[in-house]
C-alpha positions, 0 to 999 in steps of 0.5 A: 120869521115864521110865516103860518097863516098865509094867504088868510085873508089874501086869498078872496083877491088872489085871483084879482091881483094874479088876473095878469098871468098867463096860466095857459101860457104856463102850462104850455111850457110845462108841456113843453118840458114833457115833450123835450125830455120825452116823458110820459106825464100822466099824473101830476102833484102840484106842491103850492097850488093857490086857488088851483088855477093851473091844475084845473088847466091841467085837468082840462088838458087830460092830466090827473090832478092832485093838489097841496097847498099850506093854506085852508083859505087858498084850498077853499077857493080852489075846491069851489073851482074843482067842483065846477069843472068836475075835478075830483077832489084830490087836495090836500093841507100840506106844508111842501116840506112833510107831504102827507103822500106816497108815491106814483107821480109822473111829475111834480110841479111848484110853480110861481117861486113858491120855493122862495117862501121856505126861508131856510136851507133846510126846508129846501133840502127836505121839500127836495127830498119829500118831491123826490118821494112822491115821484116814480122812476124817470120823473119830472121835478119842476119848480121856479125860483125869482132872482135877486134882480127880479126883486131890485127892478120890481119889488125894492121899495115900491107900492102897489094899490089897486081898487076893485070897488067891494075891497081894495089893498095896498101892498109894500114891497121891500128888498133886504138885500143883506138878508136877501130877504123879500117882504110883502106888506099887505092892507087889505081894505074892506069898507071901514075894516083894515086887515094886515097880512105880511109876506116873506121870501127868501131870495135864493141864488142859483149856485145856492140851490144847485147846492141843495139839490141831492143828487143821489136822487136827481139828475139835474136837466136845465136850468131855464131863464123865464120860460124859455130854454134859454141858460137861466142865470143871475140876470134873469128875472125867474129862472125854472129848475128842471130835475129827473127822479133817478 
């Protein structure tokens, strides 16, 4: 079940189909996990960052940014955002498993369960390693995961079309609860042209990833339902990891 390719043709709706997140509000409560640990944040690696809208945010709230994604066709928007706003160009094409990145960073982030596109353990264990790499002493680690029960209430059998007049999609959702397997089937409408681009998640437990975690190099601080610093728990719906680089 490799995945390569992803967000290939996806990426020219990306931001249509995410218009619904509050990326502002995001990176609110990623301050806020600054402030609570009081760390001194002032370079920060966003792993998976899509077409860039959180660090061009991030950018704007005085934060040096540098950015990775798997993706060309993500990164290509992405750039066109940081030339903009005058960002500098500090991306990289890079799967979150082999950065190609030394370290220095006061945080690292991996925001909207990105970390459930790495379908296997092993590529959880090393995308943990090469974070822990990248950060300095005292550093941040955040990333979130979605639940099984986000995927049984939202994306369990269930379609999704929406029309924005030059293109249109239809996306199928599936659940495989036996492999915790998330799929998400897209048709992407352009005129007569029909384009398919198929998705796969793997839907973690939290006592899994706990597992994964190497604690030689981390101190686990919380695990957080939503955003929130509430207990996360299996009835979450998306729960936040929060780790310090020892």
């Amino acid at each position: 079940m490799a995945q390569f390719n992803l967000y290939a043709e996806l990426a020219e709706i990306y931001d249509r189909i995410m218009s619904h997140v509050d990326y502002n509000d995001w990176a609110n409560y990623i301050f806020s996990i600054f402030e609570k640990y009081d760390v001194k944040v002032k370079n920060i690696l966003e792993i998976a960052c899509g077409t860039g809208n959180m660090s061009v945010i991030l950018h704007k709230r005085g934060y040096n940014i540098t950015s990775t994604d798997l993706s060309f066709e993500m990164l290509r928007f992405a750039k066109n955002k940081f030339v903009s706003n005058r960002i500098p160009l500090k991306l990289f094409i890079s799967d979150m498993t082999t950065l190609p990145l030394r370290g220095g960073f006061d945080a690292v982030i991996c925001l909207y369960d990105s970390i459930n596109y790495l379908l296997y353990p092993d590529s959880l264990t090393m995308t943990f390693e090469e974070s822990a790499g990248v950060l300095k002493k005292g550093g941040i680690y955040i990333f979130d995961i979605c639940t099984v029960k986000n995927s049984k209430l939202f994306f369990s059998n269930h379609i999704i079309t929406e029309d924005f007049g030059d293109i249109a999609y239809e996306r199928t959702c599936r659940f495989y609860s036996g492999e915790s397997i998330q799929e998400n089937s897209f048709v992407i409408i352009r005129g007569s042209e029909k384009i398919n681009e198929k998705h796969f998640q793997k839907i973690y437990k939290i006592s899994e990833i706990k597992e994964l975690i190497p604690f030689d190099k981390f101190e686990l601080l919380g695990i957080f339902d939503d955003m929130s610093f509430y207990p996360g728990s299996e009835d979450s719906e998306r729960v936040h990891f929060v780790l310090k680089r020892k």
